[in-house]
C-alpha positions in Angstrom: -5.5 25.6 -33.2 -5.2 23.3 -36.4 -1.6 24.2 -36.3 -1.4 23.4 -32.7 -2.7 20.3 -33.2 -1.2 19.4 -36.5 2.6 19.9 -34.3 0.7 18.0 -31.1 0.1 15.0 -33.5 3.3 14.9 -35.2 5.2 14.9 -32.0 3.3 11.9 -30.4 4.0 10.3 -33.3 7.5 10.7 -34.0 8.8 10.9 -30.4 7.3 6.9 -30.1 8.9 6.0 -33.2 12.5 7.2 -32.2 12.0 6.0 -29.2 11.6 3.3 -30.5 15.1 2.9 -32.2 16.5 4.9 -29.1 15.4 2.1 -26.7 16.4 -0.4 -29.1 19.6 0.4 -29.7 20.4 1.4 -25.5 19.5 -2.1 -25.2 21.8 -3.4 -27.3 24.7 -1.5 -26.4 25.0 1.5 -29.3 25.9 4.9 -28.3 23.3 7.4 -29.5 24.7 10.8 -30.3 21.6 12.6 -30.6 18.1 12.2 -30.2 16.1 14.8 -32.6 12.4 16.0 -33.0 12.5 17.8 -35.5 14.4 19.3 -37.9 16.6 22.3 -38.5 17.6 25.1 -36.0 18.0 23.8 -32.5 14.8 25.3 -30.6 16.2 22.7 -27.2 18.8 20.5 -26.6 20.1 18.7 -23.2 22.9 16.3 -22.6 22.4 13.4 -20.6 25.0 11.2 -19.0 24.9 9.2 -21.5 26.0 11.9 -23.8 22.9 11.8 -25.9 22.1 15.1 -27.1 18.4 15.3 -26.8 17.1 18.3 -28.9 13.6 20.0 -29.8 14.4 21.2 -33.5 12.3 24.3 -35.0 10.8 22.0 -38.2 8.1 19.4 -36.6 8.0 17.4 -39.7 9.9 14.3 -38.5 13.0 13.5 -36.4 16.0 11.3 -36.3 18.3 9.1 -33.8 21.9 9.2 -34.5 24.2 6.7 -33.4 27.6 6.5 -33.1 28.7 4.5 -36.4 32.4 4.2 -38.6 30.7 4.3 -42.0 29.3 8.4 -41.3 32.5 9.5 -39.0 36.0 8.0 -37.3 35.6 6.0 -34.3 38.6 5.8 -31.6 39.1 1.8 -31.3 37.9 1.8 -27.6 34.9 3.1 -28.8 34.1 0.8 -31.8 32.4 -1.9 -29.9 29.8 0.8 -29.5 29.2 1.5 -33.2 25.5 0.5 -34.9 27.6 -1.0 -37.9 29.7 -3.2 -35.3 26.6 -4.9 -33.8 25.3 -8.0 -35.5 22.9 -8.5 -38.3 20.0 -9.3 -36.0 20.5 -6.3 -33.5 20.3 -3.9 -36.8 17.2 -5.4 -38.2 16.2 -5.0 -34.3 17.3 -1.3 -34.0 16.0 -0.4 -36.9 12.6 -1.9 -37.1 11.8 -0.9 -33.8 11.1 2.6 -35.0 7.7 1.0 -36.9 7.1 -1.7 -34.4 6.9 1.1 -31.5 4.1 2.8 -33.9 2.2 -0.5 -33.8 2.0 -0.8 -30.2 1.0 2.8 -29.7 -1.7 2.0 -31.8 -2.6 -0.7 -30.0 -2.3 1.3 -26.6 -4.6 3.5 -28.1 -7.2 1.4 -29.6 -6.8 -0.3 -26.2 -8.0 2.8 -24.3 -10.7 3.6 -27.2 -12.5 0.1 -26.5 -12.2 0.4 -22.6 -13.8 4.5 -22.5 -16.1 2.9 -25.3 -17.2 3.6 -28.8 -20.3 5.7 -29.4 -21.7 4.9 -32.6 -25.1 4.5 -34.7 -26.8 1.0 -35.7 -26.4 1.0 -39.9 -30.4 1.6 -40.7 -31.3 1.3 -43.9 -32.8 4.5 -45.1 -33.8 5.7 -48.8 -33.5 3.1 -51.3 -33.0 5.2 -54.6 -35.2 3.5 -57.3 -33.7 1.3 -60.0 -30.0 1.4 -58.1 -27.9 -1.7 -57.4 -29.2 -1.6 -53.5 -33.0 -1.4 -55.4 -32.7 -4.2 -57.4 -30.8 -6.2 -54.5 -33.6 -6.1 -52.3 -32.7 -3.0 -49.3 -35.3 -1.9 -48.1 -36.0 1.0 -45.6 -35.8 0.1 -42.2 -33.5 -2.8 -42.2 -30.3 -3.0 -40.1 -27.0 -3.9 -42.1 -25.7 -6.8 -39.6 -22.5 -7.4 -42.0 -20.7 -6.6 -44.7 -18.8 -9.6 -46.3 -19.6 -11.7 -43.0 -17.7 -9.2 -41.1 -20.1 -7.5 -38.4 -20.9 -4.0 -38.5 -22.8 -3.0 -35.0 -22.4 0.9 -36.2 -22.3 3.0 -39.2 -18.9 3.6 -38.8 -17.7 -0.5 -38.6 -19.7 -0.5 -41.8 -18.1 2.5 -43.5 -14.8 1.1 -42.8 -15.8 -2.5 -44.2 -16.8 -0.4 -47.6 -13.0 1.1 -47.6 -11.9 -2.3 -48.0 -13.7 -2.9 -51.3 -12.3 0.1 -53.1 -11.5 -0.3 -56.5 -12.3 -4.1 -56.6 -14.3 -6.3 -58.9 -16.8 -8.9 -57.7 -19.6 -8.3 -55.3 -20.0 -7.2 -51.7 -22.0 -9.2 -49.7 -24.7 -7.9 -47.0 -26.7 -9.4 -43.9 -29.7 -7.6 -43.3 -32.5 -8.0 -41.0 -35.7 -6.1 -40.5 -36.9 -4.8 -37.2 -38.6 -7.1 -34.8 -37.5 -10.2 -36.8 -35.1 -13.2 -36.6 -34.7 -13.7 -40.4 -31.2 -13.0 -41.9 -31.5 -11.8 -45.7 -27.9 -12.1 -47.7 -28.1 -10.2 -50.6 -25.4 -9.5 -53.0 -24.1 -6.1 -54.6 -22.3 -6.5 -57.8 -19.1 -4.2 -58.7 -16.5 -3.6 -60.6 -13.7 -1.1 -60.6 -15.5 0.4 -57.6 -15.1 4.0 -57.6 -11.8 3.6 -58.1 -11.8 6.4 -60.2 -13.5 8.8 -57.8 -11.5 11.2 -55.6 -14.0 11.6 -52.9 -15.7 8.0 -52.9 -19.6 8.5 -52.0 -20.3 5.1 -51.0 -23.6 5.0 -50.7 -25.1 6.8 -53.3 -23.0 4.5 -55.8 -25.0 1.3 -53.7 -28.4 3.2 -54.1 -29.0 3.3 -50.2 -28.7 6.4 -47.8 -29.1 6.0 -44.2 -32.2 6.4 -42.0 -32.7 9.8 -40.0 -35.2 10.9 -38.6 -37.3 13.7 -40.7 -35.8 17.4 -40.0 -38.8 19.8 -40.5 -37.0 23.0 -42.0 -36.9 25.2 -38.9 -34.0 28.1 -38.8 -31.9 27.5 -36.4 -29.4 30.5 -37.4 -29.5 32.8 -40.0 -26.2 33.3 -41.8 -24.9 37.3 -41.3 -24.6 38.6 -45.0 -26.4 35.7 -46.4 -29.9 35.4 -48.6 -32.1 34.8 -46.1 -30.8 37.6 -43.7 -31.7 40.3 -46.6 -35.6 38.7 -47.2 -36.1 39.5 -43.1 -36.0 35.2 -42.3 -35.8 34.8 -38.3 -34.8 31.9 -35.9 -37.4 30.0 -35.8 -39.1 30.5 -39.0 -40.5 27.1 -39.8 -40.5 27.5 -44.3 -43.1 25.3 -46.0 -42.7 26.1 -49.5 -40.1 27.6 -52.0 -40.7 28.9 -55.2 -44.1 27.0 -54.9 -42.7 23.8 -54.6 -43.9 22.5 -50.8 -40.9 21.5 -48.6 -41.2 19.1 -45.7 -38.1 17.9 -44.7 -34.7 19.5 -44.9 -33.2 17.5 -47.5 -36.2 18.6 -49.6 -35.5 22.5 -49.1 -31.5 22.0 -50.0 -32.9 20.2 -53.2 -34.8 22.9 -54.3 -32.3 25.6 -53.3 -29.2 24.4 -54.7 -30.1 24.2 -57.8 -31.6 27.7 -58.1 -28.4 29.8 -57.3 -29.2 33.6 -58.2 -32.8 33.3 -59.2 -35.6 34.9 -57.1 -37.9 32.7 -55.5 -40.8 33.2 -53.2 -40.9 31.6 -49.9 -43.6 30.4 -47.7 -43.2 30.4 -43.8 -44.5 29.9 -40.6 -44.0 32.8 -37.8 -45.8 32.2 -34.6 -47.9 30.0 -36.5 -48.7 32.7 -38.8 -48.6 32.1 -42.4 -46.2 34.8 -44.4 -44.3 35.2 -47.3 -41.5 36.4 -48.7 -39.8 37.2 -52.2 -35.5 35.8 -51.8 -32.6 36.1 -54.1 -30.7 32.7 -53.8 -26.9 33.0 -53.5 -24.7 31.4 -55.7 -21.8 29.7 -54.8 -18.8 28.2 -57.0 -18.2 24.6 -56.8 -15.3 21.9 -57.4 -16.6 21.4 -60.6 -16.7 24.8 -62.1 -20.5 24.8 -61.3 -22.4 26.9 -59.2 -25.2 26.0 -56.3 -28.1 27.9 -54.7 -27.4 28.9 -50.7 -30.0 30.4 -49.0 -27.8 31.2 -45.9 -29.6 29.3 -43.1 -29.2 26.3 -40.8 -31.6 24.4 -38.9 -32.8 22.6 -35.9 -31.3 18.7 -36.6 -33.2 16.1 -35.8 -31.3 13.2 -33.4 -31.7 9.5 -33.9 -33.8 7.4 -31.2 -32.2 6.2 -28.5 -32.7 2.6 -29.9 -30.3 3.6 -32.7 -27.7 4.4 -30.3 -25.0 1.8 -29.3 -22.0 2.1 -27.6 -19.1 -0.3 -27.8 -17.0 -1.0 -25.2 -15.0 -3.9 -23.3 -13.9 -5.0 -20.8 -9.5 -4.3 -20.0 -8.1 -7.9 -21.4 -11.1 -8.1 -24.0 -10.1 -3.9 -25.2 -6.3 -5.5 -25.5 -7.5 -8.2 -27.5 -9.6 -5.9 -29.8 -6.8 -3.2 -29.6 -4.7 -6.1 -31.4 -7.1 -6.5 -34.2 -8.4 -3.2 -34.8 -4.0 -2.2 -35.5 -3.9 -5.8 -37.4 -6.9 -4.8 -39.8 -5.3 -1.4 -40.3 -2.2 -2.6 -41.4 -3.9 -4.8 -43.8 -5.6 -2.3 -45.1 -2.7 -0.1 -45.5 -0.4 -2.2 -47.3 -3.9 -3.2 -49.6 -4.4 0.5 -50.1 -0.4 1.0 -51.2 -1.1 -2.3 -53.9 -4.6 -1.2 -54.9 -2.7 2.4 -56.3 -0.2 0.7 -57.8 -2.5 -1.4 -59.6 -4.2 1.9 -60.5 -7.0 0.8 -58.5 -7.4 3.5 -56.2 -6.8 6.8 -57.7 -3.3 8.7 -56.5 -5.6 11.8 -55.7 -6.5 10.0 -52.4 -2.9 10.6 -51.4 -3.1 13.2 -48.7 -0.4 15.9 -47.2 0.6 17.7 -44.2 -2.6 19.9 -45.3 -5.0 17.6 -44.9 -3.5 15.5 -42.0 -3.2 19.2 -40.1 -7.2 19.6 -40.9 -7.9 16.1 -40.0 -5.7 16.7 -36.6 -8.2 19.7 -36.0 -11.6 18.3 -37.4 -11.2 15.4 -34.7 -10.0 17.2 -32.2 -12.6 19.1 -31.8 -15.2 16.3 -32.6 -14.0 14.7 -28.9 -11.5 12.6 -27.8 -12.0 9.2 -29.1 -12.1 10.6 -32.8 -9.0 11.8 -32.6 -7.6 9.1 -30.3 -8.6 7.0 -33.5 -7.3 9.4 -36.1 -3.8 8.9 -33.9 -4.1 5.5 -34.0 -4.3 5.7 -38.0 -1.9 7.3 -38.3 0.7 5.7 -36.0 -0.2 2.6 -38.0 0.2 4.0 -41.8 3.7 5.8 -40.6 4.9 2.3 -39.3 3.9 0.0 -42.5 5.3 3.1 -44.7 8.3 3.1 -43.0 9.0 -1.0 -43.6 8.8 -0.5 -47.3 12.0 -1.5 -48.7 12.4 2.0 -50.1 16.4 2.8 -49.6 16.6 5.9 -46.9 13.3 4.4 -44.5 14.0 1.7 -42.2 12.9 -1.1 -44.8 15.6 -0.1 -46.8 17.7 -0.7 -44.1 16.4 -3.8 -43.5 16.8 -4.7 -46.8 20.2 -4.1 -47.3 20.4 -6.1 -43.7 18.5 -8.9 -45.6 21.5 -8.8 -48.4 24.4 -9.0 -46.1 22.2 -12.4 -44.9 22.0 -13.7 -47.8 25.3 -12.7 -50.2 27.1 -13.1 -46.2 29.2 -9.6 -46.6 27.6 -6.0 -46.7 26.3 -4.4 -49.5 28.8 -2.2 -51.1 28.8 1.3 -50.0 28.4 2.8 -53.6 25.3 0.5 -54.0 23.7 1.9 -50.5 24.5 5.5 -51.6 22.7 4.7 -55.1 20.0 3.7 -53.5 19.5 6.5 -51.1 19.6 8.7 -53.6 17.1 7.2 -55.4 15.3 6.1 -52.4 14.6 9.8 -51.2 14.1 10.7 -55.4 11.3 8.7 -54.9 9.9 9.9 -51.1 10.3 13.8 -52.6 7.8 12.9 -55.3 5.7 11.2 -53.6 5.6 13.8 -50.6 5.2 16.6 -53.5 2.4 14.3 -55.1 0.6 14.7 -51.7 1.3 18.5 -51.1 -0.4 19.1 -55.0 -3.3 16.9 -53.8 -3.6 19.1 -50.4 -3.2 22.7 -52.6 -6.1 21.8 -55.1 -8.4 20.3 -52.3 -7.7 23.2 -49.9 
């Protein structure tokens, strides 16, 4: 299924964009030759009457439109008037930006649809406060609600998450609103930084603040007992409620992983509840390898969750012109922070590690599929919008290095020599290879 939906996503996503130069182009009079998802072997192909060859290709990593054009093949003279290099410099820069522009407005469709269904979500609650951290000395304090982050408003954990993307690798400080329950008061209290995590692969925002959010306490009851795991050999059950391990009393869930992880292959006795019958029994931890070449306790068990209060529940939805309007400024912000992101690593500020591949966007695919339909609605939408700004950087062989060269012919008032545009491609896809590489080698060593 994560392949499924890994070819699913990249076929929305690149069927818009050609359509986009497809529609483009139809409108201005060029002759498309073929219209391509894909690459490679022909898996489908139709002519219409046209004579557009529209083809399903066996490689689902892209696609192309090719038009009918003097500089890649002889034109009859009847036909010329038809030709993408005959049509003026604005229907080019049209034709060819479309492609993006058409992954801008899916976005928008879809953010559009998002804020109509509406948006479930959590209100940002201010949990543990970790003593002596910047969120300490700052002034959090369990129990308040984050309002905003940099006087942008954050109704759920996720507007606020997003709001802390923005900040990555900067210097200064962030500023929050907070408010404590069953009050009117409004406390703004700043949290210095500098370089945030902008050395850190997997950012953990909120540990390097000091804060974790508020959930309810999750008594350690088994929920399911892993086959072939550590509690499955001491005789643990479903429903086993453990008190103590290794004579250290556990409450809470986040108490019992404390105690296990960092106990991997020692022997520990544990206390439990069956029927509301005290017991005991003696457990060798598992150990398990992790990213850092360390190793973790695992006791093989998961348990009943606690859910959040209906209070801490929102849901955020509008109505259809207000969702449009919204739709609009949730793609706006994302391009922003695209094209921030894309100057933050090239100021070194956001480590090239966070450059992702066809791995990790086939795992997200799947992950939010099968989280529900307005996570991956939203993952779409993200990625519609970083394939559109990516494609308008004026990087020879994407669409802003058409554009560019366009841009050129504007300015020196005759084309850019054919020699140059070849150079350019050449080092234009030089450039796209590494960087694609550079994201595969960051997919293979975070598989």
């Amino acid at each position: 299924m994560t392949l499924v939906y890994f070819i699913l996503t990249l076929a929305i996503l690149v069927t818009v964009h050609e359509y986009g130069h497809y529609w483009v182009a139809r409108r201005n009079g060029v002759r498309v030759l073929t219209f391509s998802i894909g690459f490679g072997p022909t898996l489908w192909s139709r002519k219409d009457r046209n004579g557009t060859d529209w083809v399903i290709a066996a490689l689902p990593l892209g696609g192309y439109v090719k038009m009918l054009d003097e500089r890649e093949a002889p034109v009859a003279p009847a036909d010329q008037a038809f030709s993408f290099n005959q049509q003026s410099k604005s229907a080019r820069a049209a034709i060819v930006s479309a492609g993006p522009i058409a992954n801008f407005l899916l976005a928008v469709l879809v953010y559009w649809a998002v804020n109509l269904i509406g948006v479930p979500g959590a209100l940002p609650v201010v949990g543990k406060v970790a003593v002596d951290s910047p969120a300490y000395h700052a002034g959090f304090d369990t129990g308040q609600t984050i309002l905003a982050v940099d006087g942008h408003a954050t109704p759920t954990r996720y507007r606020l998450h997003m709001q802390l993307v923005n900040r990555i690798g900067e210097t200064g400080v962030i500023l929050f609103d907070l408010k404590y329950p069953d009050s009117g008061l409004i406390y703004q209290v700043e949290l210095p930084i500098e370089r945030w995590l902008s050395e850190d692969e997997r950012p953990d925002f909120y540990s390097s603040l000091g804060f974790e959010y508020f959930y309810p306490p999750t008594p350690v009851v088994i929920d399911q007992v892993i086959e072939g795991g550590a509690a499955r050999a001491a005789g643990l059950q479903s429903g086993d409620e453990i008190t103590a391990i290794d004579a250290i009393a556990v409450k809470e869930w986040g108490e019992a992983v404390d105690v296990i992880k960092h106990r991997p292959g020692q022997t520990v006795a544990i206390e439990y509840l069956r029927n509301n019958q005290s017991q005991s029994v003696v457990a060798t931890i598992a150990a398990q390898a992790t990213e850092d070449g360390s190793s973790e306790g695992k006791l093989g068990i998961s348990v009943r969750v606690s859910t959040l209060p209906e209070e801490m529940l929102v849901l955020e939805r509008y109505g259809p012109i207000d969702a449009l309007v919204k739709g609009f400024a949730n793609t706006g912000e994302l391009i922003l922070f695209t094209l921030s992101s894309i100057k933050k690593m090239l100021a070194g500020l956001i480590s090239t590690s966070s450059l992702s591949g066809p791995v990790t966007i086939a795992k997200m695919a799947s992950a939010t599929a099968n989280s529900g339909l307005i996570p991956y609605m939203e993952f779409l939408a993200l990625l519609s919008v970083s394939l559109g700004v990516l494609n308008l950087l004026p990087i020879p062989v994407l669409d802003g290095g058409h554009l560019l060269f366009i841009g050129a012919e504007a300015v020196t008032r005759k084309p850019v020599p054919e020699k140059f545009q070849l150079w350019g491609q050449q080092l234009g896809l030089l450039l796209i290879l590494s960087i694609m590489a550079l994201a595969l080698y960051n997919d293979i060593i975070h598989f």
